[in-house]
ZAVOBA-607733 format. One record per residue (C-alpha): residue in one letter; z, y, x. Coordinates in steps of 0.1 Angstrom, whole numbers, padded with zeros to 4 digits, always signed. Layout:
BEGIN
AZYX/...
//
This chain:
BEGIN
X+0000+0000+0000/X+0008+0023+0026/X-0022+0014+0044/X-0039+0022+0014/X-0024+0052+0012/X-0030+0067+0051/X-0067+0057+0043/X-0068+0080+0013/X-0050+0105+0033/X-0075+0099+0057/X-0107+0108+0037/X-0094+0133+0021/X-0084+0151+0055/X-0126+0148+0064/X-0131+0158+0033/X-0118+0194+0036/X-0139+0198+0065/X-0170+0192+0049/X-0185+0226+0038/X-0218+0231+0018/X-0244+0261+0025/X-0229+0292+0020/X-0247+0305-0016/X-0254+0343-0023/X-0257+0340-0056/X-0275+0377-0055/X-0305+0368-0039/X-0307+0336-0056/X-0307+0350-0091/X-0341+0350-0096/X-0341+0312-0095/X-0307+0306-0119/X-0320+0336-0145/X-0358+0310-0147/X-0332+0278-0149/X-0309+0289-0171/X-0336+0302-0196/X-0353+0271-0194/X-0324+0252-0201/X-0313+0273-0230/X-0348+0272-0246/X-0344+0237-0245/X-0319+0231-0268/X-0325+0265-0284/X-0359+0247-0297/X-0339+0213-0308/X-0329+0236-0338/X-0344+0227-0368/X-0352+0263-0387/X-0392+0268-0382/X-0384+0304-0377/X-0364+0299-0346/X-0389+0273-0331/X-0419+0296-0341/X-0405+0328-0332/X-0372+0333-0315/X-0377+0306-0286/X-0413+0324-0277/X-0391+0357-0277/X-0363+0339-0257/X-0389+0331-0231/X-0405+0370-0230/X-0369+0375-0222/X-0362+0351-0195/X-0393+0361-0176/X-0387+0397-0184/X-0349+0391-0168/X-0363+0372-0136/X-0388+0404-0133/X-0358+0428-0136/X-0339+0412-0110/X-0368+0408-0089/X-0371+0442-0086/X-0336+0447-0081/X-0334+0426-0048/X-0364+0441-0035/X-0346+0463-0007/X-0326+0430+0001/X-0344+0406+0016/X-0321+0371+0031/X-0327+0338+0037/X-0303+0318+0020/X-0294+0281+0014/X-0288+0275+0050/X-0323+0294+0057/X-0345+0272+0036/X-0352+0301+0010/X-0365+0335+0022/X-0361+0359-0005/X-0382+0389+0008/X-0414+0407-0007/X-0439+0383-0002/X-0418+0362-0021/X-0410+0385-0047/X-0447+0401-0051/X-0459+0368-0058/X-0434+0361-0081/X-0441+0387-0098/X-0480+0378-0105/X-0469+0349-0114/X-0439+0359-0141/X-0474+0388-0154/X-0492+0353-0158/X-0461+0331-0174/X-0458+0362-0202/X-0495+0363-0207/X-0494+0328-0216/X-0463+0325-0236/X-0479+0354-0262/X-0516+0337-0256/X-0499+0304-0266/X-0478+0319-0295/X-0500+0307-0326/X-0515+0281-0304/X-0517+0242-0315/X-0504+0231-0276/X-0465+0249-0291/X-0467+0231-0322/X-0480+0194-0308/X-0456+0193-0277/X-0425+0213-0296/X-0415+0246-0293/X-0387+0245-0267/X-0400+0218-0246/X-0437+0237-0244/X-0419+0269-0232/X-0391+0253-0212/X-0416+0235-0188/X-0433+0266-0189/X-0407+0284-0169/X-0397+0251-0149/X-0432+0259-0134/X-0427+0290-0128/X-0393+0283-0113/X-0413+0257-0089/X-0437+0287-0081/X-0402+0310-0072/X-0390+0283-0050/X-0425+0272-0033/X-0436+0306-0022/X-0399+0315-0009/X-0399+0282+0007/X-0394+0282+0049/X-0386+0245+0051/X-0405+0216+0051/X-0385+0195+0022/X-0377+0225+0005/X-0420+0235+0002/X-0426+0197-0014/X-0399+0202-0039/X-0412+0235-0051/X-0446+0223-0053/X-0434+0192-0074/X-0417+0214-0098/X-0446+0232-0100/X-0472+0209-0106/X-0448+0184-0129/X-0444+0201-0157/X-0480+0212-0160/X-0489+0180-0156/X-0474+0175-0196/X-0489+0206-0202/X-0523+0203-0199/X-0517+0173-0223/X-0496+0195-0245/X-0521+0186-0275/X-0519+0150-0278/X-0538+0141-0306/X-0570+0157-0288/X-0587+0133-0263/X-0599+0160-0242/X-0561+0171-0238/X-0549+0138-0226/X-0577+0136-0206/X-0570+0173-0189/X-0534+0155-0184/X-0541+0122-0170/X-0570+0138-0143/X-0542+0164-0139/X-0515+0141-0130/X-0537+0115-0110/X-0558+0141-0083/X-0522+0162-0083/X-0503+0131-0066/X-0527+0121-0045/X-0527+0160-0028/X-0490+0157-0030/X-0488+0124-0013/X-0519+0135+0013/X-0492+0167+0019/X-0462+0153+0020/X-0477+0126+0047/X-0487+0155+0067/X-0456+0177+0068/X-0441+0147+0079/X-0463+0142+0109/X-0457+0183+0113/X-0415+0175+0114/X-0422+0145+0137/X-0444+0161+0163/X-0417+0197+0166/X-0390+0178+0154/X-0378+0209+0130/X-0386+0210+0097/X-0376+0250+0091/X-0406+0269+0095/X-0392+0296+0128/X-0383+0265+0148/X-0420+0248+0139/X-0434+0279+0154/X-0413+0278+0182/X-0421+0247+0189/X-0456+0251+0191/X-0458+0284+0202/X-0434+0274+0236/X-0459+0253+0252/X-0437+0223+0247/X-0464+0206+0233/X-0483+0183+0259/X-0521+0194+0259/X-0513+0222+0228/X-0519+0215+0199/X-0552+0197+0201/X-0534+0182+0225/X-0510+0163+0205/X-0524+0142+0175/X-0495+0138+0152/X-0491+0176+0149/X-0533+0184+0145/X-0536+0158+0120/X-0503+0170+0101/X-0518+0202+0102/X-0551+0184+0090/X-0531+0167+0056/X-0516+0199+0049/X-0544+0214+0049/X-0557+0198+0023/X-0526+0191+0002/X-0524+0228+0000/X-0563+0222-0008/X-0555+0205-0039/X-0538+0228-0054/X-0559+0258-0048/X-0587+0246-0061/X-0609+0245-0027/X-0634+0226-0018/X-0645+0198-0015/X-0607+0193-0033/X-0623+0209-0062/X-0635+0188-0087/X-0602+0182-0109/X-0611+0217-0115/X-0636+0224-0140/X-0627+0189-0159/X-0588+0198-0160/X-0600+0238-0174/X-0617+0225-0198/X-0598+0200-0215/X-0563+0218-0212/X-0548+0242-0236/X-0562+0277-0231/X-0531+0293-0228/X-0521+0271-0201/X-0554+0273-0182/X-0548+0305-0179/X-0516+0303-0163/X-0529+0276-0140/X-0561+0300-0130/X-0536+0329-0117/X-0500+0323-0114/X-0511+0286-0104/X-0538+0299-0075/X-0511+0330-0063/X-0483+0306-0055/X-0506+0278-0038/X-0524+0309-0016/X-0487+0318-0010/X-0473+0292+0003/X-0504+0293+0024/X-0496+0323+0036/X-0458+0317+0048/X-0468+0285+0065/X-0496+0290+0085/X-0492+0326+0092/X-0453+0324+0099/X-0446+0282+0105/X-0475+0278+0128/X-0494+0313+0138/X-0494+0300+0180/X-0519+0274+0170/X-0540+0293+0147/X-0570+0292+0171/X-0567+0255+0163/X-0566+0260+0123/X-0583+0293+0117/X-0621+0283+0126/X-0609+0247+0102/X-0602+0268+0076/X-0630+0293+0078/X-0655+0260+0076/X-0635+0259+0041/X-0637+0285+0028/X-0677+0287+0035/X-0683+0256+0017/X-0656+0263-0010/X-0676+0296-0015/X-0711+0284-0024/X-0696+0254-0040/X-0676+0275-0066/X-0706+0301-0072/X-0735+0275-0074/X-0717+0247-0095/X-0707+0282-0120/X-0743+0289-0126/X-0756+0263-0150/X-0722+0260-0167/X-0725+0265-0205/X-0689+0261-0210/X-0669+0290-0201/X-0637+0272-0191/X-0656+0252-0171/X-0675+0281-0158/X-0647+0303-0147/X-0633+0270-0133/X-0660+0271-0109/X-0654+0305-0105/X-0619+0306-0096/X-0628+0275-0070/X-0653+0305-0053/X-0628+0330-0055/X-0600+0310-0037/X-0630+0309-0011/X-0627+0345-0011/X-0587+0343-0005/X-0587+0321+0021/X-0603+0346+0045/X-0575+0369+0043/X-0549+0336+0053/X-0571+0322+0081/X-0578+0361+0101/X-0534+0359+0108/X-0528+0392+0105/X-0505+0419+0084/X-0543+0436+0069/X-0552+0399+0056/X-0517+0391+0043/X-0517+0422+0022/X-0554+0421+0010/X-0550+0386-0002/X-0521+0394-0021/X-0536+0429-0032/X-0568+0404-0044/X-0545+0384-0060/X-0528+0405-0088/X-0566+0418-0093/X-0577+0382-0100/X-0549+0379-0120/X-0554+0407-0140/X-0592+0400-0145/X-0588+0363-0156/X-0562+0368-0179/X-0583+0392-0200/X-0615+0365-0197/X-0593+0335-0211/X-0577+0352-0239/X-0616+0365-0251/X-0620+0325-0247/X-0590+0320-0268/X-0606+0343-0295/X-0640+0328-0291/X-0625+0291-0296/X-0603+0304-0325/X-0633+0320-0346/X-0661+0294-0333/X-0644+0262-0325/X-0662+0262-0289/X-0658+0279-0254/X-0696+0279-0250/X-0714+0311-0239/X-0731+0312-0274/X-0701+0321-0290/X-0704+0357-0272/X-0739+0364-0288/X-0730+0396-0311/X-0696+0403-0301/X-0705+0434-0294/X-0706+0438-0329/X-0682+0420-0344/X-0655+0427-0321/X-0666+0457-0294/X-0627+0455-0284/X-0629+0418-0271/X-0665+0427-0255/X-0655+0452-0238/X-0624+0431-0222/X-0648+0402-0212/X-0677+0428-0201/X-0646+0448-0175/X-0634+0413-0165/X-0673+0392-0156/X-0681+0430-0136/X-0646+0424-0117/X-0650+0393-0111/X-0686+0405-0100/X-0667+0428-0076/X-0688+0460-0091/X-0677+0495-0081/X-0657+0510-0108/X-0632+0478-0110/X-0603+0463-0090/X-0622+0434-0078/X-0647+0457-0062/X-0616+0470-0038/X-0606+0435-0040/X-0636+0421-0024/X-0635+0455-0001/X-0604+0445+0019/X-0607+0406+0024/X-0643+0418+0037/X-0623+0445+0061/X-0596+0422+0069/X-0624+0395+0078/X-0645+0418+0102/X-0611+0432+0120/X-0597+0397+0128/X-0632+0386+0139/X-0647+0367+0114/X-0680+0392+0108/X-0701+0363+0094/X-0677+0349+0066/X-0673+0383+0058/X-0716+0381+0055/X-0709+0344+0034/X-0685+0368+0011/X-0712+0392+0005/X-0738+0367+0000/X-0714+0343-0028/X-0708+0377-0047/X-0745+0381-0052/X-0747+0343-0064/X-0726+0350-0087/X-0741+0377-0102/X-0761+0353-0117/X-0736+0337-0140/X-0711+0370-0143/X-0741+0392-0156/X-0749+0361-0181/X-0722+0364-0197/X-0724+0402-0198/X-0763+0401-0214/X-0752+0376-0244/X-0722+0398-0254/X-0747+0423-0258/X-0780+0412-0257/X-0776+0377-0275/X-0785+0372-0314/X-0753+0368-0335/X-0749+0329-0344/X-0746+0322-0377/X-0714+0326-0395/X-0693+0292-0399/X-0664+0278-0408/X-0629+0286-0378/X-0618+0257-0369/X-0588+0248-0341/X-0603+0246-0307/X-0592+0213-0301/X-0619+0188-0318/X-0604+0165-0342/X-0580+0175-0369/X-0543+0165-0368/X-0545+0127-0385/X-0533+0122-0418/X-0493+0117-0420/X-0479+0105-0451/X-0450+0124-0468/X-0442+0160-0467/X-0414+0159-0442/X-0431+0139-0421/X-0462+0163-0420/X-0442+0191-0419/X-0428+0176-0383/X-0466+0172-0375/X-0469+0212-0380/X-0438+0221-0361/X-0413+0216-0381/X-0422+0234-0413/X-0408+0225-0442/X-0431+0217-0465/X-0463+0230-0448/X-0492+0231-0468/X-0522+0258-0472/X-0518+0290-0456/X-0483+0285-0438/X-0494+0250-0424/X-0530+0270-0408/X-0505+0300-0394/X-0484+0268-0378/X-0516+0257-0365/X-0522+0289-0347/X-0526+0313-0380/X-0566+0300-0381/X-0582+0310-0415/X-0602+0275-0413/X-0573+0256-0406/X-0558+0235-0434/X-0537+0211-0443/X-0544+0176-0458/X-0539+0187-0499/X-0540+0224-0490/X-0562+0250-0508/X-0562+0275-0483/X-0600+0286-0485/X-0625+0287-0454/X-0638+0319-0439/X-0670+0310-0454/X-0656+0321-0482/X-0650+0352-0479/X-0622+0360-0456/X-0636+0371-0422/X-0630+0355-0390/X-0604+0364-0360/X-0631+0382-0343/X-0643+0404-0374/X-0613+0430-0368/X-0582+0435-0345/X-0559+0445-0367/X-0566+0425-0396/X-0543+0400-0416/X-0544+0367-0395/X-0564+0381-0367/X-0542+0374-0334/X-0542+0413-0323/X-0519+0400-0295/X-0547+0379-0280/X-0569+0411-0280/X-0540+0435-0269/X-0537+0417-0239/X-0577+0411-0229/X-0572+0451-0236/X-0545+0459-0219/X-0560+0435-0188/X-0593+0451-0185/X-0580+0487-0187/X-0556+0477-0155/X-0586+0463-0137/X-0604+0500-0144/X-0574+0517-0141/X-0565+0501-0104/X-0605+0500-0097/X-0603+0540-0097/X-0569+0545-0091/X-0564+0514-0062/X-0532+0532-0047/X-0503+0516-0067/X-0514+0482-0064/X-0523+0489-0022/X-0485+0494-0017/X-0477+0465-0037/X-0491+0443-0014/X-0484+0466+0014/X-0448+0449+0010/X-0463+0415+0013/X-0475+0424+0046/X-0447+0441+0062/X-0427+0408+0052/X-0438+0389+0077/X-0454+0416+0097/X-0431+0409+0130/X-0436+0371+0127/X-0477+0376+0140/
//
């Protein structure tokens, strides 16, 4: 007993000696404001009113990002690493979370009379929502190896459900299950290589990886040694994956496609910023002595990622699938301002970065109109808009000239920096290759542009839900009901408003009459009864920013000036 006793003693003695990481819970409030909302929404959405699934836990979730934005800002003149040094909260970190949270809110009100809410539940479609964005937070702050991989899985996991989000639509569960499959094989081809990176320096915090290879210690450098050049190879192209460069493309377009709108769009910006951050902090602050070795690699990508992206766009009828492609080009565009290694690329990829965010965002949600009113993303939808709705037109014109990189628009000053970034580090002739992909893409940008305004108006039809097949018949009214989110006794016009408020979109029983017969379609007025004005406030509000910023481009230089200056001594 006594022996018992002295051994208890014992381990309890070690036991007060065991300390974990000192925690500023300051600088890590960003994180626990994104958790704890997501938590809360949770069980928030297990509630069984409609009103608080269909109303107050989209609100809660405006809220939560809006609180991780507020305190955002507040840390910005206090930058730490915390968590023993595995989290750097400074302003790259912060800038890019802050595209990210503008992309999270744009898809929470894109996604508020959306099917993807209804089919996956309320609170779990929002909670995995700022999961992701909480995986974003913690992969762009990331400065160790471990660390990087768990961000980028709590990234990528929940919008692995997401994309599936409306289950009873093949193309969905398709988008899902292509999602899930090419997303662990570039998270198995990374983690394999940041292992070989931690075996080779023998560190797997980001200031002792560049110590290592900056010190010489290496035999031969880096080529030199064949555990770290192939670790830098594999993450490389984990990091590939999820930015949508090629040839680690083609989950792309597919996954675009057959996802919920809403969510595309967050996977098109906040997705792309974090994955071209954490490129960013690792090769230009865990490994910048062996960037001679990774540089030229990483130019030969982004050459063939760039006329990849722009040529695959041009024959694309779908336009999902279309500015799939076209996000796969402008990553292309991006990478030039990682691989030159210096504080002018750091700060015009970032600075390219809230423009692309800016102009996609207003592109999607004129696709989420389109699908609404027509039941398709295809480019024929757009014929006559200019017409029927000169509000969304205008939106989608601002955002295909952006994209374009025309004068007059952000992405014009965009596509200006990464091109002087690329000349002043050296790299004249991708700079050229950047030139030469914008003019591709003229081709499939100025498309777009002529059917808004050129093309004959189809002929009117009945709205549908942009998500093929009709919810399947359930019998019983409670049981249907729970099909529609919860609503008691759904029928008619409140089961069509669960379904995303679509004029066309009944019930089985229900009399709710088709636009056909007489009530016009969501893109016949923006301020109509039923009409989703929040999907054309914010392709408004979007393409007035990109004009605003492409005249005005001072505001949005010094917010990536403070990207730059982050890791401005570490070059």
């Amino acid at each position: 007993m006594s022996h018992a006793l002295f051994i208890a003693a014992r381990h309890l003695s070690v036991a007060r000696h065991v300390h974990g990481p000192a925690i500023d819970y300051a600088e890590l409030s960003p994180f626990i404001t994104l958790a704890a909302g997501a938590l809360g929404i949770l069980l928030i959405g297990l509630l069984r009113p409609a009103f608080i699934r269909r109303r107050i836990v989209p609100a809660l979730a405006l809220a939560t990002i809006a609180c991780a934005v507020a305190v955002e800002i507040w840390r910005f003149p206090y930058h730490a690493s915390i968590i023993s040094n595995a989290l750097a909260v400074d302003d790259l970190a912060l800038t890019i979370d802050l595209i990210c949270a503008g992309a999270a809110a744009a898809a929470v009100a894109l996604a508020w009379r959306g099917r993807a809410a209804v089919d996956a539940g309320h609170g779990e479609f929002h909670a995995m929502l700022l999961l992701s964005l909480l995986g974003m937070a913690i992969l762009v702050s990331a400065q160790e190896l471990i660390t990087l991989f768990l961000g980028i899985e709590m990234l990528s996991i929940p919008l692995y459900v997401l994309c599936a989000a409306e289950y009873r639509r093949e193309g969905s569960l398709e988008a899902g299950l292509k999602y899930l499959i090419i997303g662990s094989v570039g998270s198995a081809t990374l983690v394999y290589g940041l292992g070989m990176v931690y075996g080779a320096t023998g560190s797997t915090f980001f200031p002792q990886i560049a110590a290592a290879v900056s010190s010489g210690r290496l035999s031969g450098g880096v080529l030199g040694d064949p555990l770290l050049f192939g670790g830098l190879a594999l993450v490389i192209v984990g990091f590939a994956f999820k930015s949508s460069i090629a040839p680690f493309h083609q989950w792309t377009p597919d996954v675009y496609e057959g996802a919920p709108t809403a969510i595309t769009t967050f996977m098109a910006t906040a997705t792309k910023a974090a994955a071209l951050g954490v490129f960013l902090r690792f090769f230009d602050q865990g490994v910048p002595g062996a960037q001679n070795t990774w540089a030229p690699a990483l130019a030969t990508v982004a050459t063939i990622t760039i006329f990849v992206g722009n040529v695959g766009a041009l024959p694309q009828r779908s336009l999902k699938r279309m500015l799939g492609y076209s996000g796969v080009a402008q990553a292309g565009y991006m990478l030039g301002g990682v691989l030159v290694g210096s504080q002018l690329g750091i700060k015009a990829t970032v600075f390219y970065l809230a423009a692309y965010a800016l102009m996609n965002i207003a592109a999607f949600a004129v696709v989420i109109a389109i699908e609404r009113d027509r039941g398709s993303d295809d480019i024929g939808g757009l014929a006559g808009l200019g017409g029927r709705s000169p509000v969304l037109a205008g939106a989608m014109t601002v955002a295909m000239l952006a994209l374009a990189g025309i004068p007059g628009t952000v992405g014009f000053f965009g596509k200006f920096q990464l091109i002087h970034a690329l000349v002043s580090g050296q790299y004249t002739w991708l700079a050229i290759i950047l030139v030469v992909g914008s003019m591709i893409s003229l081709g499939y940008y100025l498309r777009v542009v002529a059917t808004i305004w050129m093309g004959a108006a189809p002929a009117a039809t009945t709205a549908y839900p942009p998500t093929g097949p009709s919810l399947a018949p359930i019998a019983g009214g409670s049981q249907e009901a729970d099909a529609l989110g919860g609503l008691p006794g759904a029928s008619g016009s409140e089961g069509a408003e669960a379904l995303g408020g679509l004029p066309g979109a009944t019930v089985e029983g229900s009399s709710a009459a088709p636009p056909s017969a007489g009530r016009p379609g969501p893109l016949a007025s923006l301020a109509g009864p039923g009409q989703h004005p929040e999907v054309a406030l914010i392709a408004a509000v979007c393409a007035l920013a990109s004009i605003f910023f492409g005249i005005v481009p001072e505001p949005l230089f010094r917010f990536a000036a403070h990207a730059g200056a982050a890791i401005a001594g570490l070059l």
